[in-house]
N, C-alpha and C positions, 0 to 999 in steps of 0.2 A: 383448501387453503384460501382460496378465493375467493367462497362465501361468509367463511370464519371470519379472517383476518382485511377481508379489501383488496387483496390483489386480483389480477387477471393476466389468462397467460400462460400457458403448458412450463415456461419455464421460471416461474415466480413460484410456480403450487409447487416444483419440484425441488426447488431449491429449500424451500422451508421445510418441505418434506424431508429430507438429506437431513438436515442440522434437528430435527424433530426426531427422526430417526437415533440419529448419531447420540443425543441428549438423552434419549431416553435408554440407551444400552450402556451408558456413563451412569447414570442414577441406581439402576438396576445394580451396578457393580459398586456402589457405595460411591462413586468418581464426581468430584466437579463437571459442572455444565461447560460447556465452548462453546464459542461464536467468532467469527471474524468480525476484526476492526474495519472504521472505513477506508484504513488506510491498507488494508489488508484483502479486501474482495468486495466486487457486487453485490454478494449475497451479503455482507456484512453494512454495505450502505443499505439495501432495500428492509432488514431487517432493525436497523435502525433507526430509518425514518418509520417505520411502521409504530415500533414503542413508542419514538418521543414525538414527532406531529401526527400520527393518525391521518387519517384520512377521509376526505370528505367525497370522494369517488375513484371507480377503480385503482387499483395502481399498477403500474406500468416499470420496469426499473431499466430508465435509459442512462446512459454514458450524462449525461448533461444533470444530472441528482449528484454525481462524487468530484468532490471539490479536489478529490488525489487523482485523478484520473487516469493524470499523465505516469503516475505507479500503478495502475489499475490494468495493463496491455496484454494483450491474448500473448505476447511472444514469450514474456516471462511468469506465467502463469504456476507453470512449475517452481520456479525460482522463489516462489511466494510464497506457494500453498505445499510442497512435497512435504516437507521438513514437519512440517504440522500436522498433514494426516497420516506420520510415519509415529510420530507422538501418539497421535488415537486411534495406531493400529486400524487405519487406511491403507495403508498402504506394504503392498507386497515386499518381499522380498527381490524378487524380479527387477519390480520398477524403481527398487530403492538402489538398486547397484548402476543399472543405467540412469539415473538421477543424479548420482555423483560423479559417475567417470562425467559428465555433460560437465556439472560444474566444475569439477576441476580444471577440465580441458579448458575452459573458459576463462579462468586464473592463470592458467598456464600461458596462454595465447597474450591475454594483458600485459601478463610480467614481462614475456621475450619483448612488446611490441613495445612496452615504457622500457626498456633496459635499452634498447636501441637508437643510439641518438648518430645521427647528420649533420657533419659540420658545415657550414656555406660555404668554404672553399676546399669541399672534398669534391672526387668523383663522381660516387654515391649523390652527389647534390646534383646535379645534372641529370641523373637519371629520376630523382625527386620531382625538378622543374617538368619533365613530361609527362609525370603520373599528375601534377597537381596542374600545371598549366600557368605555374608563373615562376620565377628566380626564387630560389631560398633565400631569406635577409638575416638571416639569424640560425643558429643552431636549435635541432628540434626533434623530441624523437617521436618515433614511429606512430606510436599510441596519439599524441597532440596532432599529428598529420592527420589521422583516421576523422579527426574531430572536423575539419573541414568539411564542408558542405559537398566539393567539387570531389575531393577522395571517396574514393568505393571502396571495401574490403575487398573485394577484385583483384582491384589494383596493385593497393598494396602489398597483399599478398604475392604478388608477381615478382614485385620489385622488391620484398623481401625477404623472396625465400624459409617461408616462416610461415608453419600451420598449413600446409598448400593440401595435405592429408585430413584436414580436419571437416567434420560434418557441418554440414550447410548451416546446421541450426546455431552451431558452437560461434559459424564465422558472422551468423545474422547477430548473435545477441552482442558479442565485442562489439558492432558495428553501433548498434542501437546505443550502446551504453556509450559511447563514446560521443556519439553524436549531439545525445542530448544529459552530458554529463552535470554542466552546470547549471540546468534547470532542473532534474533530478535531485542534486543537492540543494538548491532550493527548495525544494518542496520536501523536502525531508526535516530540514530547520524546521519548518511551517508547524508539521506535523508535531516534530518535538515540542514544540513550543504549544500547542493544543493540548499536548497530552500529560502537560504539568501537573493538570489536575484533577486532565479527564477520566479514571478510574478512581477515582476519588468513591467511595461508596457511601451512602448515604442509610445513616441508620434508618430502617423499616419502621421504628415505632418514633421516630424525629415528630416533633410536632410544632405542623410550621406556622400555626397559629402562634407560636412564640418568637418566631422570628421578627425582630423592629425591624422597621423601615419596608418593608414588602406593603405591596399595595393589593387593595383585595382582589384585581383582578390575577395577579402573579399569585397569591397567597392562592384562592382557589384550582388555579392550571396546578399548583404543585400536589395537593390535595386529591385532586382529584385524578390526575397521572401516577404521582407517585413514584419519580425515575427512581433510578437504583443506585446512577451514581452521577458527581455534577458533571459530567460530560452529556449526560443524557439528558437534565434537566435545563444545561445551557440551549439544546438543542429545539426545545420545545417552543412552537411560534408562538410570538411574542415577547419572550423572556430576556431582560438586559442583561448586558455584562454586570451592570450594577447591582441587580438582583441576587445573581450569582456569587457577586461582590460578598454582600451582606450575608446570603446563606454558609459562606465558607466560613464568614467571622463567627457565624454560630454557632458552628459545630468544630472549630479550634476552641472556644469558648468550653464546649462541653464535654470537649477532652481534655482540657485542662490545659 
């Protein structure tokens, strides 16, 4: 892989390996090809910068290449990828049962912790001000507590009597998600919004010598790339939004 394609690195040859693998026992079975997004894995950034900029020396795939990154985390790796290689018959049976009982437990734990609200002049709020380390001013439940910087799942947990059974990993991901919910949901907008038109495919015999307004240095990158679809071809250096603009007008044009 890393003479083929540009990469370097036991773990770039082995990742293209996997999905070259994987692709080729879907083809054999008459099956669509997969790949992950980059909103979806690693392996789905490094293989996408690969098609659509190339490479002009080894490649390398570090965290600082995926613009999702902050959805890219070793903690919910499962949470991203099981479901999909339960799809392409990846994934066991085994690991498919403990994969769910995790997520669920993980639903479960949110819902107790959001159903749980504090009112400022309860009890209960008193013993909130020592887990948080300041006066409650307002009513608030559990789950919005967690989202505080100085709250631990720890703690919480202690003072709520709730989930105090449950696996370290179940009580790490509540915490994560809580933590960093509303930057999460930012980047999720983000991505929607990328992906308006990013699977857009791009007919194989398009001929973009007919496209107006493309300039010949764009008109040749497309030519001679030839992405697959305009997410790909936005993606390739150099290429405006404006380019992009204009190739969509053409091929709405040629659908009619």
């Amino acid at each position: 892989a890393g003479q083929i394609n540009g990469t370097t690195g036991y773990e770039e040859a082995a990742a293209q390996g996997l999905i070259a693998g994987l692709n080729a026992a879907r083809k054999a079975q008459g099956k669509d090809s997969w790949c992950p997004a980059r909103d979806e894995a690693y392996i789905g950034v490094m293989i996408d910068d690969l098609i659509a900029r190339g490479t002009s020396e080894p490649y390398r795939m570090f965290t600082s290449r995926a613009e999702y990154r902050l959805l890219l985390r070793e903690d919910n790796a499962d949470l991203r990828l099981t479901e999909a290689g339960r799809d392409l018959g990846l994934v066991g049976d085994a690991q498919w049962q403990f994969f769910n009982e995790k997520r669920e437990a993980i639903a479960k734990l949110q819902t107790e912790l959001s159903a749980k609200w504090v009112r400022k002049d309860s009890p209960e709020a008193l013993r909130v001000s020592e887990v948080w380390g300041k006066p409650l001013l307002r009513e608030v439940n559990l789950m919005a507590l967690l989202s505080r910087p100085e709250v631990t799942i720890t703690k919480l947990m202690a003072f709520a009597d709730e989930g105090l059974d449950m696996p370290e990993q179940v009580l790490q991901q509540v915490e994560i998600q809580a933590k960093y919910a509303g930057y999460i949901e930012r980047q999720k907008q983000d991505i929607e919004k990328a992906k308006r038109y990013d699977h857009l495919h791009i007919p194989e015999d398009l001929d973009f010598t007919l496209v107006k307004g493309l300039s010949n240095e764009v008109r040749e990158k497309f030519i001679r790339q030839r992405p697959e679809t305009l997410g790909l071809a936005s993606r390739i250096p150099g290429i405006t939004p404006a380019a992009i603009s204009l190739l969509l007008v053409y091929m709405k044009k040629q659908n009619g």
